[in-house]
N, C-alpha and C positions, 0 to 999 in steps of 0.2 A: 504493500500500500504506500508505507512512504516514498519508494522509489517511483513509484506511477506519477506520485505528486510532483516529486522531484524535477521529473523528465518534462512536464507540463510544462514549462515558459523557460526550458532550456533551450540554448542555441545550439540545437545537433539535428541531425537530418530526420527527415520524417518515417522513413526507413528502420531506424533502428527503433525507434519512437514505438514504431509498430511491431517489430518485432519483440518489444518486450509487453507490449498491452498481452499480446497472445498469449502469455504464459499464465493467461490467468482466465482465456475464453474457455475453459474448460474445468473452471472452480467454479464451488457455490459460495466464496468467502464475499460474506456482502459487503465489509470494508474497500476489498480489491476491486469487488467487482463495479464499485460506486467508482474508485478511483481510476477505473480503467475508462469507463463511460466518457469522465474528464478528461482525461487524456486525449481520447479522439476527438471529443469534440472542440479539441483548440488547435487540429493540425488543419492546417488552411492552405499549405502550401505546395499540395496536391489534394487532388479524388481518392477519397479513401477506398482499398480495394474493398472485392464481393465479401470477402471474408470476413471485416469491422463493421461491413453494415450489415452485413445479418446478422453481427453479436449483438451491436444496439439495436437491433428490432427486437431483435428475440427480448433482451434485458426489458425495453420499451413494454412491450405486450404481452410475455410467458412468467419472467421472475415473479415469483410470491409475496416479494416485499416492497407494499406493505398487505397484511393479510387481514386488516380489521379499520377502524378509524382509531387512529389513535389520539389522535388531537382531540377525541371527545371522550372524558370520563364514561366509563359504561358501568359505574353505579353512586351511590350517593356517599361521598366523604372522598371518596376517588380522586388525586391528583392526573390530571390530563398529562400526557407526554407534549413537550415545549412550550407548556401551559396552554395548551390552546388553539396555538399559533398555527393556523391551519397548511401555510406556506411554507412557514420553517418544517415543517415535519413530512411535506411532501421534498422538498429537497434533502431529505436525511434519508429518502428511500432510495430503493433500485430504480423502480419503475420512472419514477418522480426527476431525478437525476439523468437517467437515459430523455429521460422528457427535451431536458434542459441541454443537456450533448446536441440532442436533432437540430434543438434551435440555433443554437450556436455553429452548426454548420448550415443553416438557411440562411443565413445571417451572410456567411462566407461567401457562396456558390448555389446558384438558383439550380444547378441541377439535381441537386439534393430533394429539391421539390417530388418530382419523379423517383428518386427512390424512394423514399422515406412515404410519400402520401397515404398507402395504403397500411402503414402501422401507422399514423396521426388519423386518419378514419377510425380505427381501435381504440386508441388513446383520447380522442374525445367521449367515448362512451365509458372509458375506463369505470369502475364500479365504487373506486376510494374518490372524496371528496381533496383528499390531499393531494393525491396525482392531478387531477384533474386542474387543479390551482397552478398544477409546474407546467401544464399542459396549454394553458390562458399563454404563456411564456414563447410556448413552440406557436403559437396560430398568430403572433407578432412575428416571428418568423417568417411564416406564409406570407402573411402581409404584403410583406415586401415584394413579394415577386407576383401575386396573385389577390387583390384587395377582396374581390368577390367571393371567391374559396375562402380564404379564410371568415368571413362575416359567415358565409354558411355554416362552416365547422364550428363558429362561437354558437350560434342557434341551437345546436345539437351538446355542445357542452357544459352550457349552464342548464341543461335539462334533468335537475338534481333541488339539493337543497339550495337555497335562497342565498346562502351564511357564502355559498362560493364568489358570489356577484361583487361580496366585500373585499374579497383578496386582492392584492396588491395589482399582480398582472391582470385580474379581470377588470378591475377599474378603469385602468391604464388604456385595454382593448378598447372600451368603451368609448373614453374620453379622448385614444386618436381617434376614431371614426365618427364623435361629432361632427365634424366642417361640412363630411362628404355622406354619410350615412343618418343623418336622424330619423329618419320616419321606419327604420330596423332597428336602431337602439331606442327608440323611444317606451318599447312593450318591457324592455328592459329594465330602465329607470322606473316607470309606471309600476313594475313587481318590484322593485329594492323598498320604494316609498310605502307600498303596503306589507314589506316582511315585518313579519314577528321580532325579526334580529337587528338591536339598535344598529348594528355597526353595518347593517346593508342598508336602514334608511336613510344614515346620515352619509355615507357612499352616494346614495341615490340623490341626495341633495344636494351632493356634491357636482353630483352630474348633471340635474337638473339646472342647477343654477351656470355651467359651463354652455349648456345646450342655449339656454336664455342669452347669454351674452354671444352666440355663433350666430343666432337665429332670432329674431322678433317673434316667428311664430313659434316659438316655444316659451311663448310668455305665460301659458296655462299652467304647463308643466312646473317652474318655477315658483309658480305661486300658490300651486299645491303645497312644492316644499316648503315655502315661506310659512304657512300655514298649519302645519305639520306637527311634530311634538321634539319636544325637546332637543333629541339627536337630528330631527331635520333639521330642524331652525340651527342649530348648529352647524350642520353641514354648509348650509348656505350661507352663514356667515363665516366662515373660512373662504370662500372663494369670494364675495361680496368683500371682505379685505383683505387678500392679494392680490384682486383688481383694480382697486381703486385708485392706483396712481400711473392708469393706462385711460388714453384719452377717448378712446373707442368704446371702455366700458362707464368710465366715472359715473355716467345719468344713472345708471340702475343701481349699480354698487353705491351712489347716495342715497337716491330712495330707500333703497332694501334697507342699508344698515340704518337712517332714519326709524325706520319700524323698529327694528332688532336693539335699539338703544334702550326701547320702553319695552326690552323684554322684561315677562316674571320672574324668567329664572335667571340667576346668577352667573351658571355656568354656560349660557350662551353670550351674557354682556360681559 
């Protein structure tokens, strides 16, 4: 494991690079096996042969780990694994980590797209809500070379619990695809603002109030959030003050926070 790490941002050829990833495609050590993941997916300076991409497929969509949600306590007094953190804990897996390799070589080399496609079809349906968070990560990826494919693949990925919408990279998805996508992210934000889970509606309010300042017709939307409970209101003043000293947005980000000033709760003013 350490030496996989090692070899990661060393200047040696990518040859050898690979020849020592392999001493380990055929272990089930999941420290190596996480660390080999990384390792390919930082060699950019060729096309990785058949042979590392059918290990990270396989890793991607066959490995076991993770085999449960861990990020969720499964009884009461229970400490959650990385407290919680739904992201951190898909990056500590197999599956989660080959996620994040794919990406990093979409990122590289568009013809990655065409390998890999047919395990990110898998991998957005993946069954753990962790993977599926490192997997928001790979369809940023796709992005790049393909905007429409990937907006399809997010469709099918957050087709899960709500709590994934809050995660760092599905945000992120979201909120590049305002400028050019609202009327696909919109049923999006519309579910973050009605979850159960504070941190998807003040996400959502986050987005909502991003989409208000892209778009005039998404003045509804925003004012839902505006409207909302605590976590929204909150959400929307995070973005209503980091915008405010942009000359495009100032009109709304003063009104809004105008409101938000005579909030009841503390912990929005």
């Amino acid at each position: 494991m350490n030496v996989l790490y090692g070899l990661k941002d060393a200047a040696i050829a990518a040859d050898l690079k690979l020849d020592v990833a392999r001493k380990v495609f055929g272990l089930d050590d999941e420290a190596c096996l996480k660390a080999a993941v990384d390792l390919l997916g930082k060699i950019n300076d060729e096309f990785l042969p058949s042979d590392a991409i059918a290990f990270l497929a396989r890793m991607a969509t066959e490995h076991s780990d993770p085999n449960r949600q861990l990020w969720r306590a499964e009884k009461e007094g229970e400490v959650a694994y990385f407290n919680g953190d739904i992201l951190n804990c898909g990056i500590n897996t197999v599956r989660g980590r080959a996620a994040e390799g794919i990406r990093d070589l979409l990122v590289a080399d568009q013809r990655y797209l065409n390998a890999f496609l047919p395990m990110i079809e898998r991998l957005v349906r993946d069954p753990n809500i962790s993977v599926r968070a490192c997997v928001a990560s790979t369809l940023l990826g796709v992005a790049l070379h393909d905007e429409e494919l990937a907006v399809s693949l997010f469709h099918v990925l957050v087709e899960t619990d709500d709590v994934l919408l809050a995660t760092h990279y599905a945000e992120d998805f979201i909120r590049r695809g305002l400028p050019k996508y609202l009327p696909q992210m919109c049923p999006h934000i519309e579910r973050m603002l009605r979850s159960e889970h504070a941190e998807a509606r003040q996400a959502g309010a986050r987005l909502a109030s991003l989409a208000r300042l892209y778009h005039e017709e998404a003045d509804d939307l925003a004012t839902t959030a505006l409207s909302g409970d605590t976590a929204s209101r909150l959400g929307v003043a995070e973005i209503a003050k980091t915008n405010l000293t942009h000359s495009d947005c100032r009109e709304w980000c003063e009104q809004t926070l105008a409101v938000l000033f005579n909030d009841a709760d503390a912990t929005v003013l």
